[in-house]
LOVOSE-425336 format. One record per residue (C-alpha): residue in three letters; x, y, z. Coordinates in nm, 2 decimals. Layout:
# residues N
[tormi "ALA"; [X; Y; Z]]
...
//
This chain:
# residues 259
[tormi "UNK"; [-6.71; -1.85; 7.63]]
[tormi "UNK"; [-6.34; -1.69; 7.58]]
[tormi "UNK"; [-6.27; -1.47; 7.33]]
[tormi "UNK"; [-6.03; -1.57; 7.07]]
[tormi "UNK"; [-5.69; -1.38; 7.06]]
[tormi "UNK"; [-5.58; -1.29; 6.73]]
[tormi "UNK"; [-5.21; -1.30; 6.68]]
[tormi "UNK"; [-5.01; -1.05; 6.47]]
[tormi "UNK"; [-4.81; -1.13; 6.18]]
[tormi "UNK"; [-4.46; -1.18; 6.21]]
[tormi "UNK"; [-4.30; -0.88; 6.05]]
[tormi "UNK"; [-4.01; -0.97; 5.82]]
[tormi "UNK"; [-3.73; -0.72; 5.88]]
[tormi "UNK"; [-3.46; -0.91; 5.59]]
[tormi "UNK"; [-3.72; -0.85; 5.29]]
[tormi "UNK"; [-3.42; -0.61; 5.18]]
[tormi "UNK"; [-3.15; -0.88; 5.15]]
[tormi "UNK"; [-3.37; -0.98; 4.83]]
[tormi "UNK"; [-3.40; -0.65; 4.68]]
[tormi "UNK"; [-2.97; -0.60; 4.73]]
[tormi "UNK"; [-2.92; -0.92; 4.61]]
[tormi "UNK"; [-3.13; -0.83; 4.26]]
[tormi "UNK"; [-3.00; -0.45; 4.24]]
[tormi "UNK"; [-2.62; -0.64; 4.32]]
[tormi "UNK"; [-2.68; -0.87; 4.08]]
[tormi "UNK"; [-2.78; -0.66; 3.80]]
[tormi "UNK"; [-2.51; -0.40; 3.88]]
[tormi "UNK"; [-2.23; -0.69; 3.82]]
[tormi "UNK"; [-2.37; -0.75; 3.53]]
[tormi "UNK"; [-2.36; -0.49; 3.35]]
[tormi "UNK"; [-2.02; -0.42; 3.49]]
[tormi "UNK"; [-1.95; -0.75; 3.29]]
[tormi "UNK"; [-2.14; -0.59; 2.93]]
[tormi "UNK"; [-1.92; -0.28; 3.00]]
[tormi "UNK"; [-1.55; -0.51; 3.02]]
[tormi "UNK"; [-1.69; -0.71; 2.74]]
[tormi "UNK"; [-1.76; -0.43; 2.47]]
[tormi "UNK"; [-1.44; -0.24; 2.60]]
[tormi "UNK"; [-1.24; -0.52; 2.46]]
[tormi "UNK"; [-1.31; -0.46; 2.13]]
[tormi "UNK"; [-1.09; -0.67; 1.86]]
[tormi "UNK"; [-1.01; -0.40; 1.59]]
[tormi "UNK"; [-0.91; -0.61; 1.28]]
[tormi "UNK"; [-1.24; -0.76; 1.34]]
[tormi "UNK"; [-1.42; -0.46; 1.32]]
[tormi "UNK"; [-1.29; -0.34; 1.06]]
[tormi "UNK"; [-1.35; -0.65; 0.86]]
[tormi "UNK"; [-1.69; -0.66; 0.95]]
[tormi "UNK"; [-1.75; -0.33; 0.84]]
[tormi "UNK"; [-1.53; -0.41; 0.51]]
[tormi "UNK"; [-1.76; -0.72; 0.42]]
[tormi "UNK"; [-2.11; -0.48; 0.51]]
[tormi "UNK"; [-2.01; -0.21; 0.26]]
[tormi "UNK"; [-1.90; -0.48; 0.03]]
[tormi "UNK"; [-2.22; -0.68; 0.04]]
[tormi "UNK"; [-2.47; -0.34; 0.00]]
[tormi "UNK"; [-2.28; -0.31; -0.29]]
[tormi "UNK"; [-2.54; -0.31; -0.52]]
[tormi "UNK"; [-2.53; -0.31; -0.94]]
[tormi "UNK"; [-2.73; 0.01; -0.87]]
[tormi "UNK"; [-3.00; 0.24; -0.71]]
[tormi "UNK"; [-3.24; 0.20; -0.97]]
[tormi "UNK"; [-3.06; 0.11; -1.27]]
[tormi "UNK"; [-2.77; -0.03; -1.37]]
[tormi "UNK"; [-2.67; 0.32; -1.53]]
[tormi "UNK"; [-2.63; 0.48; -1.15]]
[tormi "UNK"; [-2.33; 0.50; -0.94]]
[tormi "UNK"; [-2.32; 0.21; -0.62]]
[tormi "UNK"; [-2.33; 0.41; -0.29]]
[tormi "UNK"; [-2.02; 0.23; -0.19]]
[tormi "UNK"; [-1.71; 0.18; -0.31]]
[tormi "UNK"; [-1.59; -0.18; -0.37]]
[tormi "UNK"; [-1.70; -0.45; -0.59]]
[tormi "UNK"; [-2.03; -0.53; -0.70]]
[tormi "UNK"; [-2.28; -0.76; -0.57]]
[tormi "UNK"; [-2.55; -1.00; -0.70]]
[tormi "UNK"; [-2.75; -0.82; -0.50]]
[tormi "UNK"; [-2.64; -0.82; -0.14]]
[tormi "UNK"; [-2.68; -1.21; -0.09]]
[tormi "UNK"; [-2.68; -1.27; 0.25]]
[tormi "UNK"; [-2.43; -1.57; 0.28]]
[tormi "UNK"; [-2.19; -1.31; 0.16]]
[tormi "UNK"; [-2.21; -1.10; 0.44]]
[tormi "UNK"; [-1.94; -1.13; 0.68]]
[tormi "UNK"; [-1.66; -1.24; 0.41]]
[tormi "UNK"; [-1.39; -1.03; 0.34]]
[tormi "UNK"; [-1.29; -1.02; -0.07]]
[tormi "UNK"; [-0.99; -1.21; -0.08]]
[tormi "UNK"; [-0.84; -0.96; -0.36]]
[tormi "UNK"; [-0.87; -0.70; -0.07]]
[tormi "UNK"; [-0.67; -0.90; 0.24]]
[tormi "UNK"; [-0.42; -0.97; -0.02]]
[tormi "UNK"; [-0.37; -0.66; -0.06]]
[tormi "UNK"; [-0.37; -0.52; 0.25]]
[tormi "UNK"; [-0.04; -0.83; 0.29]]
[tormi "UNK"; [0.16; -0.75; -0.03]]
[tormi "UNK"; [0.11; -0.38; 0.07]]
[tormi "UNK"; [0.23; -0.38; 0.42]]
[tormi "UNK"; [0.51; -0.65; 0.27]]
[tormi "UNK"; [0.59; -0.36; 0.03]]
[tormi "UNK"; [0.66; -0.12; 0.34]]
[tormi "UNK"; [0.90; -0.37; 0.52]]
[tormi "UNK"; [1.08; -0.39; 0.21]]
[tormi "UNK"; [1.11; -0.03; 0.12]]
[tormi "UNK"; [1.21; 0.04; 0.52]]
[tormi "UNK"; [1.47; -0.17; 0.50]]
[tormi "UNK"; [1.56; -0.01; 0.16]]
[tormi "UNK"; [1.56; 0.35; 0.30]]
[tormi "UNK"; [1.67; 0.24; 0.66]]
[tormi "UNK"; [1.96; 0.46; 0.63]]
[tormi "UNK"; [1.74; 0.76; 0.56]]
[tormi "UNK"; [1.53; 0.65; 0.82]]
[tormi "UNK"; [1.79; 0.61; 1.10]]
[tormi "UNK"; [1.97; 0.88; 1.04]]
[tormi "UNK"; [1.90; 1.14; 1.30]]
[tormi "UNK"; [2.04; 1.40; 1.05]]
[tormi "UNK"; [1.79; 1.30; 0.79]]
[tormi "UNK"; [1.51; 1.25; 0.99]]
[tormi "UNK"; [1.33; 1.49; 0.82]]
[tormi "UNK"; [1.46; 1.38; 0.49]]
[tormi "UNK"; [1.19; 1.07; 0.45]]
[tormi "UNK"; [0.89; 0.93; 0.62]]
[tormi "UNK"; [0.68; 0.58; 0.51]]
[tormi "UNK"; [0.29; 0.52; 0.57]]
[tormi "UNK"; [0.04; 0.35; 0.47]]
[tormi "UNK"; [-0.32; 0.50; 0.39]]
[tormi "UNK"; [-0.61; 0.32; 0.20]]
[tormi "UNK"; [-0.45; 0.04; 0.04]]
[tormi "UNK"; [-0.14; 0.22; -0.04]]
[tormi "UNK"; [0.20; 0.33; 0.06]]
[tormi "UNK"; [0.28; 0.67; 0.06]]
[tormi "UNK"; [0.65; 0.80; 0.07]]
[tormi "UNK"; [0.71; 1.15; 0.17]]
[tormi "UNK"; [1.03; 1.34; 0.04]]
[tormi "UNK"; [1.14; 1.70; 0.19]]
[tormi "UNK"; [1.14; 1.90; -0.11]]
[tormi "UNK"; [1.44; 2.11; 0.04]]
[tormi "UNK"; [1.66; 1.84; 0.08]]
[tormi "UNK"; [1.65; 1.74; -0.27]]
[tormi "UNK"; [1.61; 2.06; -0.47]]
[tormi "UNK"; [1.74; 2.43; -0.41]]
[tormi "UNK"; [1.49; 2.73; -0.37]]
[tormi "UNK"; [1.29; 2.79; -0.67]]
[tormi "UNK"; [1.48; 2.50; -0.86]]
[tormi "UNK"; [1.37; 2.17; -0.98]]
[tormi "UNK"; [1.70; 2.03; -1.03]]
[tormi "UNK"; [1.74; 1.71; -0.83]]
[tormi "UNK"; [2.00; 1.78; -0.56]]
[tormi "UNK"; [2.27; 1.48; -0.55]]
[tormi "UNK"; [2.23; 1.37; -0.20]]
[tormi "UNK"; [1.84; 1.27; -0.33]]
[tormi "UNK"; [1.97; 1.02; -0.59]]
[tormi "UNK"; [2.05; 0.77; -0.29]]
[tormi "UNK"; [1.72; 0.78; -0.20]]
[tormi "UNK"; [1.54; 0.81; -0.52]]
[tormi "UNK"; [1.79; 0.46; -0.65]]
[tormi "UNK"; [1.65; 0.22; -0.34]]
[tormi "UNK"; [1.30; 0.37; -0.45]]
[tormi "UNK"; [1.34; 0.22; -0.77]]
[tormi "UNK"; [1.49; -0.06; -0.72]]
[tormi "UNK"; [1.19; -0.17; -0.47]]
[tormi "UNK"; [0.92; -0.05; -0.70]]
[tormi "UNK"; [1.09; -0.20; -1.04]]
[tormi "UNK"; [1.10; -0.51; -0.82]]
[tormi "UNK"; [0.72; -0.54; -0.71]]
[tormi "UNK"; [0.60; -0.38; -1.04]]
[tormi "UNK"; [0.38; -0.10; -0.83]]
[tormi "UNK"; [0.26; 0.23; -1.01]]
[tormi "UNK"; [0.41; 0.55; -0.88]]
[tormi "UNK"; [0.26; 0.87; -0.88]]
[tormi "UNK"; [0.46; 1.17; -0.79]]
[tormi "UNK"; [0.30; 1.47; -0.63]]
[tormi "UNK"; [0.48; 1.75; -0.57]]
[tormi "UNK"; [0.37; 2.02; -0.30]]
[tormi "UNK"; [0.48; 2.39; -0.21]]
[tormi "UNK"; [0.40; 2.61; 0.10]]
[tormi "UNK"; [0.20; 2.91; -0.03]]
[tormi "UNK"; [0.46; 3.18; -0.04]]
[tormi "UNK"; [0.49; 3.35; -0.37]]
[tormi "UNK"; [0.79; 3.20; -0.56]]
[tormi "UNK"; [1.04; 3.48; -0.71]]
[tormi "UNK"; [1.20; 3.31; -1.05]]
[tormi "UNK"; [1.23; 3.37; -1.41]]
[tormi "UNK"; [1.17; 3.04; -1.53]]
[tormi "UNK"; [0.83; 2.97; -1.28]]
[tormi "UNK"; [0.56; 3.18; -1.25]]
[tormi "UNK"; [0.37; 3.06; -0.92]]
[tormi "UNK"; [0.42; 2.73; -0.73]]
[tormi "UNK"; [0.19; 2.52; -0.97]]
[tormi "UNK"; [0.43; 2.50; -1.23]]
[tormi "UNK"; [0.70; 2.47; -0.97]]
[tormi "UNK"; [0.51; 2.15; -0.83]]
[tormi "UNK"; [0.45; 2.03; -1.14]]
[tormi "UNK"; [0.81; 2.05; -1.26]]
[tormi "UNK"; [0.96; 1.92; -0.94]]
[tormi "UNK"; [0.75; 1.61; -0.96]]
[tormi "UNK"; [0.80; 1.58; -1.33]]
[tormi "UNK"; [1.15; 1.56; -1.25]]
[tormi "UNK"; [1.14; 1.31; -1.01]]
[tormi "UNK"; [0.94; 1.07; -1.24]]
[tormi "UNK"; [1.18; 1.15; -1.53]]
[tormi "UNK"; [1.45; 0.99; -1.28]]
[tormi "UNK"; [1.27; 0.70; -1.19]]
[tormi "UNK"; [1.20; 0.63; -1.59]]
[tormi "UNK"; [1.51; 0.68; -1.69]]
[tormi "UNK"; [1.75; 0.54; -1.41]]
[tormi "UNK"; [1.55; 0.25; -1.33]]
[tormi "UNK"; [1.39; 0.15; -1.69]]
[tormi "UNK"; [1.04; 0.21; -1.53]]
[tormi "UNK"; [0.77; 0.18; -1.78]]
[tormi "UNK"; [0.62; 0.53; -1.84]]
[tormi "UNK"; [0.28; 0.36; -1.84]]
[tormi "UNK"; [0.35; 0.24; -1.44]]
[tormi "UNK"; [0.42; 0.63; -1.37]]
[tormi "UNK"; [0.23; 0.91; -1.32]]
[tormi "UNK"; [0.33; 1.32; -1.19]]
[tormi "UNK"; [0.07; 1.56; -1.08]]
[tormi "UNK"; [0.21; 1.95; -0.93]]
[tormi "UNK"; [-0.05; 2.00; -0.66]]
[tormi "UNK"; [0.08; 2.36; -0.57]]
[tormi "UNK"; [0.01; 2.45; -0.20]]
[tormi "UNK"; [-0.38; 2.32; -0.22]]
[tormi "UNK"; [-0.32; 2.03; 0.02]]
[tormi "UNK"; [-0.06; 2.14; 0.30]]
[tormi "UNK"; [-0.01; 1.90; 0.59]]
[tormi "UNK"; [0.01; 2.22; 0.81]]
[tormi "UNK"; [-0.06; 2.56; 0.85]]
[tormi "UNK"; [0.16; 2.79; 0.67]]
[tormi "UNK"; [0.23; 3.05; 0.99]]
[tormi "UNK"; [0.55; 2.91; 1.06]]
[tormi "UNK"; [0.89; 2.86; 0.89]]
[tormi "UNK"; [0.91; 2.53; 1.01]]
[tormi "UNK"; [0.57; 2.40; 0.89]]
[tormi "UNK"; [0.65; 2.56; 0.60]]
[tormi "UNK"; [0.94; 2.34; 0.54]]
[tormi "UNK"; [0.65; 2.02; 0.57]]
[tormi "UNK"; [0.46; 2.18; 0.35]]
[tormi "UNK"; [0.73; 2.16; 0.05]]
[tormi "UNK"; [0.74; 1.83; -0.01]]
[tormi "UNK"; [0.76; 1.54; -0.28]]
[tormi "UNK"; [0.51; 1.24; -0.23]]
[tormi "UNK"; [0.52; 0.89; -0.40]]
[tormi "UNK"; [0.20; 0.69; -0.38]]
[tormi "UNK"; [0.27; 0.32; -0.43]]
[tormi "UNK"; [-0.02; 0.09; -0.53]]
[tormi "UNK"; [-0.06; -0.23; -0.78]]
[tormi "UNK"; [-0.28; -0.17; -1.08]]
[tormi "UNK"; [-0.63; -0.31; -0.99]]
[tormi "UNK"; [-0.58; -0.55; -1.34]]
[tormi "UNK"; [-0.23; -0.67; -1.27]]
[tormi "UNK"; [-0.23; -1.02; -1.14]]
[tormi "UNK"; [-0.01; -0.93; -0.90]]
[tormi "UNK"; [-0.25; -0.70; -0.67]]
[tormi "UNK"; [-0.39; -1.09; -0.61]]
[tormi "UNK"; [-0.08; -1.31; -0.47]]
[tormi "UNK"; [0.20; -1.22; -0.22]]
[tormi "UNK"; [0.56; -1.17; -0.28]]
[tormi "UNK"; [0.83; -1.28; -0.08]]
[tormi "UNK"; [0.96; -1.10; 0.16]]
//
């Protein structure tokens, strides 16, 4: 009786096609998740992050008597529908304040454009609110807090912007934090205080501001933009700043202007 021959198995040699095609296919995609999280659309980030800190805005932690952790309005709670919408009073806003800086650019354009003056003025916007920034030593002498008259220019299309959009103003003024040598300040806090004062005192009186729209605060050298080493970041240092913003009550802070 023969014997029975029994055959080998065929040996597959292209087993590792499958394995590259799996380790291929997952390396494409997560070349695809990386491009897709790169492209990150910023306004919508930062309006989902608005409406999340707007909807765990609670009454309170544990009683209505205690501060909300965030800052914003307050919730019934933290409804869910809510999340993901934006207050409108907020994106309103954000429009009648960046229609504000247009305005006021093409105000102080002059100032702006100027390449002698270029240090003179600067416009930005931070938190809601515009924020002009005046060299102090082009409109008052050393030690003085007597308007200089090539400030009045600017200080005029100032308030003509802000009579004309009803925004409250409050003027800080800001030294470097050398010692001041006069007779009629003692240290750079009333120097700060007066300059700003000043500057207010313009705007009311020029401009028929209503002194309950304006404000003046002498901040002395506690908040420098720089370091104080140099002459010339000394010169940043001394400086007049006008925050801009609408009264959170005035019915105005909720609808647009015209351009």
């Amino acid at each position: 009786m023969a014997k029975k021959h029994k055959h080998e198995e065929h040996e597959n040699h292209e087993r590792w096609v499958v394995s590259f095609a799996d380790f291929m296919t997952l390396l494409f995609a997560f070349f695809v998740v990386m491009y897709a999280s790169s492209r990150v659309d910023t306004n919508k980030l930062v309006e989902t992050t608005e409406s999340v800190r707007w909807a765990l805005n609670y009454k309170g932690e544990g009683g209505i008597n205690r501060l909300s952790i965030f800052k914003g309005p307050p919730t019934e709670g933290g409804c869910a529908a809510n999340l993901g919408t934006v207050p409108q009073s907020n994106t309103m806003n954000r429009e009648l304040i960046e229609k504000s800086r247009r305005r006021m650019e093409r105000s102080l354009k002059p100032f702006l454009m100027d390449r002698s003056r270029s240090s003179m003025v600067s416009i930005e916007v931070e938190k809601g609110r515009l924020r002009l920034r005046l060299a102090a030593q082009r409109f008052f002498d050393a030690a003085s807090a007597s308007l200089r008259p090539e400030a009045l220019a600017v200080l005029d299309a100032i308030g003509v912007e802000v009579k004309a959009t009803g925004q409250n103003v409050r003027v800080e003024g800001h030294t470097d934090d050398e010692p001041i040598s006069s007779t009629r300040f003692r240290n750079n806090w009333e120097l700060s205080a007066a300059r700003a004062a000043t500057v207010v005192s313009y705007l009311e009186q020029a401009h028929d501001l209503p002194p309950t729209r304006l404000a003046a605060a002498g901040l002395g050298s506690s908040q420098p933009l720089v370091s104080n080493d140099t002459q010339a970041n000394r010169d940043l240092n001394r400086r007049i700043e006008l925050v801009l913003e609408l009264p959170p009550d005035d019915p105005r802070a909720f609808a647009t202007s015209p351009p």
